[in-house]
N, C-alpha and C positions, 0 to 999 in steps of 0.2 A: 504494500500500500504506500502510494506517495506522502509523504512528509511533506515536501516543497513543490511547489512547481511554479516554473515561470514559464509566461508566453509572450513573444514579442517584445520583451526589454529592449530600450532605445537606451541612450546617453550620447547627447550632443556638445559639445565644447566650442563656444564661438561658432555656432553654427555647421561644424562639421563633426560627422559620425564617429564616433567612437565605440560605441555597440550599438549593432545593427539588427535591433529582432531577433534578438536570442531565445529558444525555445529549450526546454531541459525540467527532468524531473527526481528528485533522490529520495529513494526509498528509504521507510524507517529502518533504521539499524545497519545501513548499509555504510563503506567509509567512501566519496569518491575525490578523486583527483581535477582538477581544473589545469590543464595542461599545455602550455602553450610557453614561447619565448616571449622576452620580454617586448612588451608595448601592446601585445595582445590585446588587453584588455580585460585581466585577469583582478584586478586589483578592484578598477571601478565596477563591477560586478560585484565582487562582496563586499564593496560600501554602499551597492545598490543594494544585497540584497539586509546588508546590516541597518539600514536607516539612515547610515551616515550622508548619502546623498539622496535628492531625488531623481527619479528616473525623466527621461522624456516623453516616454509610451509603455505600453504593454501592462504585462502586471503582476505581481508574487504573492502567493497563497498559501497559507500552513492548514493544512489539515485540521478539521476541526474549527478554525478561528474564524469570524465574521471578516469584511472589507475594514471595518470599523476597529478592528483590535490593535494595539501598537502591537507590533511583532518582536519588538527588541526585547520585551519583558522573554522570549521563546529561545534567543540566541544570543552566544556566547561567543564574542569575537577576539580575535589576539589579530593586529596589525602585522606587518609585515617591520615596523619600528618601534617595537612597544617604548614606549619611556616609562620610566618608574622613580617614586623619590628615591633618592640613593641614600639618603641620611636615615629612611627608616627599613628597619628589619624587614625580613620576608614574613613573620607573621600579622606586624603592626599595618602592613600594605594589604594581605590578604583581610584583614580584619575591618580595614578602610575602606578599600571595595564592596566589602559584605554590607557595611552600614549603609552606602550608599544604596546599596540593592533592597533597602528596608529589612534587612534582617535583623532582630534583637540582636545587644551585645553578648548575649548568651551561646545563641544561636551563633553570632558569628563568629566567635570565639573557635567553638566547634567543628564550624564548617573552615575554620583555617586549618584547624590541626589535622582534619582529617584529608584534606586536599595536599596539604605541604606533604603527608606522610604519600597520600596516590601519586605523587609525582616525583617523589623517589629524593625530598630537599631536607624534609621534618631534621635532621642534624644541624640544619644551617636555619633553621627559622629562629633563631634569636641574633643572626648576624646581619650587618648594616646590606645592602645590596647591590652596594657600589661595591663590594668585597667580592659580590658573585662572580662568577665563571659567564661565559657569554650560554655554556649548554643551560645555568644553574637559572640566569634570567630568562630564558626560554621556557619553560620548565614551570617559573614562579607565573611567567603570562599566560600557560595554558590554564595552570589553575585560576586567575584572576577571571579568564574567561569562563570557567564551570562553576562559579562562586553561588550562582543563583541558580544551580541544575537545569541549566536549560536541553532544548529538547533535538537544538542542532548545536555542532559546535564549529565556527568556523576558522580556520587558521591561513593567516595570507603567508607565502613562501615562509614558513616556521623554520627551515634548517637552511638558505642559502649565505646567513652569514656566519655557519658556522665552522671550526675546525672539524678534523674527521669524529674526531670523540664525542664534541659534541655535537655532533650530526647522530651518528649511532645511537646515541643517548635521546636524543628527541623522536627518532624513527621508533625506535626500541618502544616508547611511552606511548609512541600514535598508534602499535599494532596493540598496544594493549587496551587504548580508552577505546577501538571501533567495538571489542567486544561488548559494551555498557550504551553506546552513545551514539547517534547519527551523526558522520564529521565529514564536510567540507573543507578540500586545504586546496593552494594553488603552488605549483609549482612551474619550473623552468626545466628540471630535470627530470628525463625519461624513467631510471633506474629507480628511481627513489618513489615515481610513481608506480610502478609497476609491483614494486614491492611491497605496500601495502594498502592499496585501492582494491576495493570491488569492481569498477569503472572506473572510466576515464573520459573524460570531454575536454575534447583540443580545441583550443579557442586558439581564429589566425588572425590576425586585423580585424577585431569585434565580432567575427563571425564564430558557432560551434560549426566546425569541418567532420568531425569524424565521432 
């Protein structure tokens, strides 16, 4: 059963196309790839589909939800640049995010400890962030993006800036949150899709090709 589906997504830029009528559907539980090189169009797709921007046509629909529902409450996104304070801990940021998503401080408390432990960091959630590892802030942005359990999770190029370890390290993490979670990620690279996608949609100049 579809989770997402988009039909005819536009985005224009000073009047020229950028995505061109994208058509595409991802099933619940399934993990897919968004696969193309850079300038595709990969990016502004999941800030279309994030809320971050609006689109110029077509439209996106979560299962279940009316036209009316904000959808961002449904999805958990990590940037392809997360920034983070650096002066505060990994758990005092996850606990920050949490409040902001209306979670008691009880609750959030909680849901930090238990996400720093799923993402393999909970030794380092009392140290500053600007200390982390580039795998280690990777790692803290996916859980900031699962903070509020949502029900897709989306990650823009998650490993292209990182070393091989921590590339491993974040791949390792992706094959294990498809198990629990519908996930969205966009990549540049073929291997790294293929390895742990159920699907894959190549986006070439705005368009899905294959």
């Amino acid at each position: 059963m579809a989770l997402l589906t988009v039909k005819n997504l536009k985005k224009n830029y000073d009047g020229s196309p950028v995505i061109r009528g994208i058509d595409f559907s991802i099933n619940k539980g399934t993990c897919v790839a968004l696969l193309g090189p850079n300038g595709a169009g990969k990016t502004t797709t999941l800030r279309m589909l994030s809320g971050l921007i609006r689109s110029n046509g077509g439209s996106i629909s979560f299962d279940g939800l009316d036209d009316q529902t904000d959808i961002r409450y449904h999805i958990g996104y990590l940037p392809q640049h997360p920034v983070f304070h650096s002066w505060m801990s990994g758990k005092e940021f996850l606990v920050y995010v949490a409040r902001l998503a209306n979670l008691d401080k009880k609750t959030a408390a909680a849901r930090a400890d238990e996400l720093l432990a799923r993402v393999g960091i909970a030794d380092a959630k009392n140290k500053r962030i600007g200390k982390y590892s580039g795998g280690m802030k990777q790692r803290l942005g996916i859980a900031q993006a699962m903070i509020h359990q949502p029900k897709l999770l989306m990650l823009d190029e998650p490993v292209s800036a990182l070393d091989p370890i921590g590339r491993r390290e974040v791949l390792n993490l992706m094959e294990e949150l498809k198990q629990e979670t519908t996930l969205l990620f966009s990549t540049h690279i073929l291997n790294d899709a293929e390895e742990v996608s159920d699907e894959l949609l190549m986006m070439h100049y705005g368009e899905i090709v294959e």
